[in-house]
KESEDO-449935 format. One record per residue (C-alpha): residue in three letters; x, y, z. Coordinates in Angstrom, 3 decimals. Example, Ala and Ser with C-alpha at 12.3 -4.5 7.8 and 13.67 -1.06 7.14 Angstrom:
pt r=Ala, X=12.300, Y=-4.500, Z=7.800
pt r=Ser, X=13.670, Y=-1.060, Z=7.140
This chain:
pt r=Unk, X=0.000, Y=0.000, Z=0.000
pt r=Unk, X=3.092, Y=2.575, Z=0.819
pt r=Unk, X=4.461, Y=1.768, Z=-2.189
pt r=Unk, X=1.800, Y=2.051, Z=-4.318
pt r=Unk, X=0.835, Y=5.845, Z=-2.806
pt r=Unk, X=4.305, Y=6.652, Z=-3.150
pt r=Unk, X=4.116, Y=6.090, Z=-6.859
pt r=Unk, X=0.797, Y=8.214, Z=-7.299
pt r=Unk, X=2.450, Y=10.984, Z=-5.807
pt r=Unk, X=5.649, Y=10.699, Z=-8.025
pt r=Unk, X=3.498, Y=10.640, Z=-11.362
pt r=Unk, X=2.031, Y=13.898, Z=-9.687
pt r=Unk, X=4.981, Y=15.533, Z=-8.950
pt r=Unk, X=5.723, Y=15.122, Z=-12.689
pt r=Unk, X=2.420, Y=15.704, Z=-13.985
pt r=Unk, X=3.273, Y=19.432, Z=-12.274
pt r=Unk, X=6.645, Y=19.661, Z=-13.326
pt r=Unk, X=5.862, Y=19.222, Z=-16.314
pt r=Unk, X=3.096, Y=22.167, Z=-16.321
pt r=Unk, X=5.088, Y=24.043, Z=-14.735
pt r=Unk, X=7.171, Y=23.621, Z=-17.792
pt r=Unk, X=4.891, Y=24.507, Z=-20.331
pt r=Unk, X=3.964, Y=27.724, Z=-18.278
pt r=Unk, X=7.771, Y=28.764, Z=-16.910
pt r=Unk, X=9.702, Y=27.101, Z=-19.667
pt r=Unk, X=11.430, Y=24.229, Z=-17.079
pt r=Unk, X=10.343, Y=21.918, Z=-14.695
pt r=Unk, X=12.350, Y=19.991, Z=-12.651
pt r=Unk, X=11.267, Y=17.100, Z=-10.373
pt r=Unk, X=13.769, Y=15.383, Z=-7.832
pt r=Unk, X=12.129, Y=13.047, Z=-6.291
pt r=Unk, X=10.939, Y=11.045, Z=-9.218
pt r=Unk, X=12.885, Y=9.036, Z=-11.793
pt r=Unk, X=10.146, Y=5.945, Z=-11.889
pt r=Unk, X=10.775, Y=5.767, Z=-15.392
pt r=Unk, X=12.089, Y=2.005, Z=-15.968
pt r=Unk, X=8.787, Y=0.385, Z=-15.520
pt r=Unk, X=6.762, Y=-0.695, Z=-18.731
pt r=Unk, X=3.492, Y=-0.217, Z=-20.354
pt r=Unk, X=2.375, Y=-3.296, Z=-19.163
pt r=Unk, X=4.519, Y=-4.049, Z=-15.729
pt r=Unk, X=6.266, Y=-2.109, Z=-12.984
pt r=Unk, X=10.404, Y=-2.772, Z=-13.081
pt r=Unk, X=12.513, Y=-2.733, Z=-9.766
pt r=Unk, X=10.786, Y=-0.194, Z=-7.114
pt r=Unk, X=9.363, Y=1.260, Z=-10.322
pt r=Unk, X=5.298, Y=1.013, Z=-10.170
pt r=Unk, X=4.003, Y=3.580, Z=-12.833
pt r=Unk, X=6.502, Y=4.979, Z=-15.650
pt r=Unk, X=6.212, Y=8.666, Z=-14.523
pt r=Unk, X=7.737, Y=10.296, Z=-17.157
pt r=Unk, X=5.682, Y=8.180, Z=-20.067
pt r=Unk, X=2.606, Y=9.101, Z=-18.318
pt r=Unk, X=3.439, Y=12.831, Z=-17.971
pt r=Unk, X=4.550, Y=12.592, Z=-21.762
pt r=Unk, X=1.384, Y=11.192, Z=-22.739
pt r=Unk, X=-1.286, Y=13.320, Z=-21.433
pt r=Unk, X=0.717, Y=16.215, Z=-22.421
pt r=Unk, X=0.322, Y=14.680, Z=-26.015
pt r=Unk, X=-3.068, Y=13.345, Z=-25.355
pt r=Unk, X=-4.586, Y=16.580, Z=-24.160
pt r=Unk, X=-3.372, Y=18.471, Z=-27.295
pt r=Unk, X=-1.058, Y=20.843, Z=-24.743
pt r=Unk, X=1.856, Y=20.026, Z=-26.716
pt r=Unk, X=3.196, Y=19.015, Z=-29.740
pt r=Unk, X=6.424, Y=17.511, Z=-28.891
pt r=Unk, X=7.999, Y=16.520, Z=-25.574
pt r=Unk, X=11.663, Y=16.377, Z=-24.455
pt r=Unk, X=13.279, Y=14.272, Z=-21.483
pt r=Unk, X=16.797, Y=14.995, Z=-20.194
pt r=Unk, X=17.392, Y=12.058, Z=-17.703
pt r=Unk, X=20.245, Y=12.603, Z=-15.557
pt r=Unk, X=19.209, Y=9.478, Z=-13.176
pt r=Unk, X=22.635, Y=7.995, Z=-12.255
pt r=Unk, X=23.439, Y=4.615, Z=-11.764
pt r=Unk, X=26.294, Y=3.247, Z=-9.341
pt r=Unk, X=27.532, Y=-0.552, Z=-10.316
């Protein structure tokens, strides 16, 4: 249950972050990175792919056109 509200409030971190985006011209979220789970099936502590979601009702809702992702998630080992 913990994990599963801790991944709805990352995908809403970077719904806003990615709003605040569109209206400031950068968003930045730190506490997210969620990104290596797949369409169909979470991956490692990785429930919901934030960034795909934020990506796709961006594109979905017509808001924008085109969407950019600089990952700087670092990986030790």
């Amino acid at each position: 249950e913990a994990l599963l509200l801790r991944a709805v409030h990352i995908v809403g971190a970077t719904l806003d972050a990615a709003e605040a985006a569109l209206e400031d011209g950068v968003g930045f979220v730190l506490g997210a990175g969620a990104h290596h789970s797949f369409a169909d099936r979470g991956r490692g502590f990785c429930v919901f792919n934030d960034i795909a979601i934020a990506a796709r009702k961006l594109l979905t809702d017509r808001t924008a056109t085109r969407v950019a992702v600089l990952d700087c998630d670092v990986h030790q080992g």
